[in-house]
PAVEX-611000 format. One record per residue (C-alpha): residue number from 1; residue in three letters; x, y, z. Coordinates in pm, whole numbers. Layout:
BEGIN
{node NUM, ala, {X, Y, Z}}
...
end
This chain:
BEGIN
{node 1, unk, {567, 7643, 20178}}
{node 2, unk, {302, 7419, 20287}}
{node 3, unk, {-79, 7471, 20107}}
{node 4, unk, {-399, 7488, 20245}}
{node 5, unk, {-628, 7255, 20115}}
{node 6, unk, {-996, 7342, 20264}}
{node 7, unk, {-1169, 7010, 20201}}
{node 8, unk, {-906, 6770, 20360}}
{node 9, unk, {-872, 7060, 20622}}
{node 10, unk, {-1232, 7090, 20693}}
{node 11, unk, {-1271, 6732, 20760}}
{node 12, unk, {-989, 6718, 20974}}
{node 13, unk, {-1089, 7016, 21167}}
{node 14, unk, {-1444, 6889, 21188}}
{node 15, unk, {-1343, 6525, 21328}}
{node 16, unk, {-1049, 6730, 21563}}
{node 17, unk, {-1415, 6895, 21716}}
{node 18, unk, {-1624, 6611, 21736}}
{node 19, unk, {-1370, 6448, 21927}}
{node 20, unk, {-1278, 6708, 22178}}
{node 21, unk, {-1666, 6717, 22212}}
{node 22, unk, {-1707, 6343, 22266}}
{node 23, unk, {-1379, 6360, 22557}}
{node 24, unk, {-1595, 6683, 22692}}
{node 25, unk, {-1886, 6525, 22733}}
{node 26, unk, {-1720, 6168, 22882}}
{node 27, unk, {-1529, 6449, 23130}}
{node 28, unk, {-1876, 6613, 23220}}
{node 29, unk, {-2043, 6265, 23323}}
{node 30, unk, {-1782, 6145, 23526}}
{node 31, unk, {-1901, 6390, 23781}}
{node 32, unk, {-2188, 6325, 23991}}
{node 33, unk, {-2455, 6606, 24108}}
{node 34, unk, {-2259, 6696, 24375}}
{node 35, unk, {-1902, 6698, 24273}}
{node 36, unk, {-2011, 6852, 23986}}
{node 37, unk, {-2099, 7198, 24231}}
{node 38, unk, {-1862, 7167, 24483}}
{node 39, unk, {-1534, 7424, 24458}}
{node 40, unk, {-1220, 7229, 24407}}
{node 41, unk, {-986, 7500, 24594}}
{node 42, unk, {-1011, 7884, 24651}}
{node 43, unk, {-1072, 8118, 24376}}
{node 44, unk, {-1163, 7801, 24164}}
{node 45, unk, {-1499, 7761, 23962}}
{node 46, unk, {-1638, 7450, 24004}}
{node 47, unk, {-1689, 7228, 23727}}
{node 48, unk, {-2042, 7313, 23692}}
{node 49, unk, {-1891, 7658, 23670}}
{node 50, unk, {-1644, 7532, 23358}}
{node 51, unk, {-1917, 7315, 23204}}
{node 52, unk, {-2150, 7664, 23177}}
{node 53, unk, {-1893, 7873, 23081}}
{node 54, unk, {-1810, 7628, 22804}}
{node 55, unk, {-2152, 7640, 22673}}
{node 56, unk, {-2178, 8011, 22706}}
{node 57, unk, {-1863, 8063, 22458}}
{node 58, unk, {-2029, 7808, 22250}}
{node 59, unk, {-2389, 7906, 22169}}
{node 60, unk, {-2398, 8166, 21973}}
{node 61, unk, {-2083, 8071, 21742}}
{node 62, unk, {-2335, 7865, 21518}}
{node 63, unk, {-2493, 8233, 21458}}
{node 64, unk, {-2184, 8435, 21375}}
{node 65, unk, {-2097, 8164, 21051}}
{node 66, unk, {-2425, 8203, 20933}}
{node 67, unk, {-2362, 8557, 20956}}
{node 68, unk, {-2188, 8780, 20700}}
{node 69, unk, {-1961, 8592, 20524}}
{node 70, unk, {-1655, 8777, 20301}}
{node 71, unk, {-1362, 8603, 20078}}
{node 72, unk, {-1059, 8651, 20344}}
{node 73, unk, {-731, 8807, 20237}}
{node 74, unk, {-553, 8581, 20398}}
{node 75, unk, {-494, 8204, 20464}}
{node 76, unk, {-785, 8081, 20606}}
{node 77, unk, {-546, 7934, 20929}}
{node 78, unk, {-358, 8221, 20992}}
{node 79, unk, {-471, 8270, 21314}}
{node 80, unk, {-418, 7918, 21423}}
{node 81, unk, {-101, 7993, 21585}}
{node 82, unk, {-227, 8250, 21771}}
{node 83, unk, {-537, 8043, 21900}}
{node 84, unk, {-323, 7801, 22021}}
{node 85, unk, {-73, 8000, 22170}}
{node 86, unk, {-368, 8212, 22379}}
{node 87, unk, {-583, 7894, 22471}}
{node 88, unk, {-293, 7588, 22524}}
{node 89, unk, {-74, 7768, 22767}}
{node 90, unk, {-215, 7608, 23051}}
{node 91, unk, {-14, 7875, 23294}}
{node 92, unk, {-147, 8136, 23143}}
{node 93, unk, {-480, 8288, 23359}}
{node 94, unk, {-712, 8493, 23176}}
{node 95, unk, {-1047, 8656, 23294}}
{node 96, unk, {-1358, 8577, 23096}}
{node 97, unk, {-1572, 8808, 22908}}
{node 98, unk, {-1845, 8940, 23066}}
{node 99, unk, {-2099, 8738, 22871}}
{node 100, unk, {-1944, 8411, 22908}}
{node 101, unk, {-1891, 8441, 23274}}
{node 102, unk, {-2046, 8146, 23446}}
{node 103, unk, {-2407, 8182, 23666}}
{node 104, unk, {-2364, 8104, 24050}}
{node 105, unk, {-2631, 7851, 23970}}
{node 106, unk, {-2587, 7496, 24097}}
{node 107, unk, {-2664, 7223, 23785}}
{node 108, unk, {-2715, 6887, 23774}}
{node 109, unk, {-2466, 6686, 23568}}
{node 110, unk, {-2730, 6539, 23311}}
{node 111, unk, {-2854, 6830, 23217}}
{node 112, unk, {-2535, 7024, 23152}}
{node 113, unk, {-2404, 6749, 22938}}
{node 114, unk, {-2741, 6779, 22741}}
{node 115, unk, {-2747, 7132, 22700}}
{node 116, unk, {-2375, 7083, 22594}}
{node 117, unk, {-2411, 6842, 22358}}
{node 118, unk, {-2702, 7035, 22165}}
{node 119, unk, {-2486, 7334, 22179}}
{node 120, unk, {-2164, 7138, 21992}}
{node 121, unk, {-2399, 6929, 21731}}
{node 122, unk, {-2508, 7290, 21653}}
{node 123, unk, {-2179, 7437, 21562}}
{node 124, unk, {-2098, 7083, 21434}}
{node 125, unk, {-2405, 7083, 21185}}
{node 126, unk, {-2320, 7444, 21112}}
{node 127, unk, {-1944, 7391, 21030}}
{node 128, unk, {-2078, 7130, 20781}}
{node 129, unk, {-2321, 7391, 20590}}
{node 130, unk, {-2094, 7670, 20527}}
{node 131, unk, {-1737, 7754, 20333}}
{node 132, unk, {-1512, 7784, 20633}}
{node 133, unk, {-1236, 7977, 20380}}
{node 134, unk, {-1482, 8258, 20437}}
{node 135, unk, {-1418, 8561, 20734}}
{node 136, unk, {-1737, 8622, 20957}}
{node 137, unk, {-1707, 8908, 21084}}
{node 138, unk, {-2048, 8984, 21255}}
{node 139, unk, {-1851, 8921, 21579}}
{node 140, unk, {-1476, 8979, 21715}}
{node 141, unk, {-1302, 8804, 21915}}
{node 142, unk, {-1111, 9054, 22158}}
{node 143, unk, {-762, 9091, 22072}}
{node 144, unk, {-778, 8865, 21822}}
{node 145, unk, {-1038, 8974, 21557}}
{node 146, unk, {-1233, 8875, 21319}}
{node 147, unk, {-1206, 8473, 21191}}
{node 148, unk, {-1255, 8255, 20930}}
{node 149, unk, {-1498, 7891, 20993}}
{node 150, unk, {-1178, 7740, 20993}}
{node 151, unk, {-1064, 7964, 21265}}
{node 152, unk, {-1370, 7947, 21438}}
{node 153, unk, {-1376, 7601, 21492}}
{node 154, unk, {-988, 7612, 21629}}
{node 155, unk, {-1110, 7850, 21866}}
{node 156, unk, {-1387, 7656, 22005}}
{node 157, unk, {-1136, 7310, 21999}}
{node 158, unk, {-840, 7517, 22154}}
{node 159, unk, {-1078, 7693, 22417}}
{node 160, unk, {-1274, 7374, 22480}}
{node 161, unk, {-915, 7171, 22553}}
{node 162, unk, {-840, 7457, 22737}}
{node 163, unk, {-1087, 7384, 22976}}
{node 164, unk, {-1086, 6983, 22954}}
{node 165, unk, {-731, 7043, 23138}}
{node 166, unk, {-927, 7251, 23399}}
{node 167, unk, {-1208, 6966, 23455}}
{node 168, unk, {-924, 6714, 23485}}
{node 169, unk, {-730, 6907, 23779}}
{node 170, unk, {-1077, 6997, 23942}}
{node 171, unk, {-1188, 6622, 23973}}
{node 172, unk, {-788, 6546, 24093}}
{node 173, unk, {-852, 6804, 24351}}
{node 174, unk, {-1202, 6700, 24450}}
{node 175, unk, {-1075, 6334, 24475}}
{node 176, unk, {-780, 6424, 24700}}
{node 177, unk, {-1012, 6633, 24913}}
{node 178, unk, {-1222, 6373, 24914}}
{node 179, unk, {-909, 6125, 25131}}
end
């Protein structure tokens, strides 16, 4: 049976962030104003679209772990499979929340990427300050329920690679479009 050990795991799961934030944020300025806005194919955001989204699912993670924390009753990366199983099938569609639904609103590439980064060094600097064994529960994700840190953070990698894969095939489309 293989152990959990929280500090090598938090460290690992902290650098697995930072560096799907860092490819993010290289993906996001690759884009210029107008590529950034433009819609790829039909029924396709664009990647401005992606980019807000992103940030929207983000933003007010850093709140939920300083929420309520309680001991969980479980291994703190239980849920891991099921993250990755929702977020890394890249066939799988799924409609957004509500909430996290991307404005209509055109936005320019350098400002995205700065809103984005402040957004990720804000879960990253949170994820840093707390015990990530613990369950915060102030808010559920649907169908999934309530997660530890460590879970947390899987989410936002898994959700985040998610849509790297979805910037990647917009700017392939653009570019063809563009010949």
């Amino acid at each position: 049976m293989q152990t959990f050990n929280s500090i090598d795991q938090s460290d690992h799961s902290i650098n697995k962030l930072k560096k799907t934030t860092t490819e993010l944020l290289a993906l996001v300025a690759q884009f210029d104003d107008q590529t950034f806005n433009e819609v790829p194919f039909e029924g396709s955001w664009t990647a401005s679209q992606v980019a807000d989204h992103i940030r929207k699912s983000v933003k007010g993670i850093p709140s939920v772990l300083t929420g309520t924390g309680i001991p969980a009753d479980r291994s703190p990366d239980e849920k891991f499979e099921l993250i990755r199983k929702v977020f890394l099938d890249f066939e799988a569609r799924y409609r957004a929340p509500e909430f996290i639904v991307p404005d209509e609103l055109q936005h320019q590439v350098n400002d995205m990427h700065t809103r984005l980064a402040k957004v990720f060094d804000s879960l990253l600097n949170t994820s840093k300050s707390i015990d990530l064994n613990l369950v915060y529960g102030d808010f559920e994700v649907p169908r999934m329920g309530k997660f530890t840190g460590f879970e947390w953070i899987e989410f936002v990698h898994c959700h985040t690679t998610r849509h790297i894969h979805q910037l990647r095939n917009i700017q392939q489309a653009l570019k063809k479009s563009a010949i």
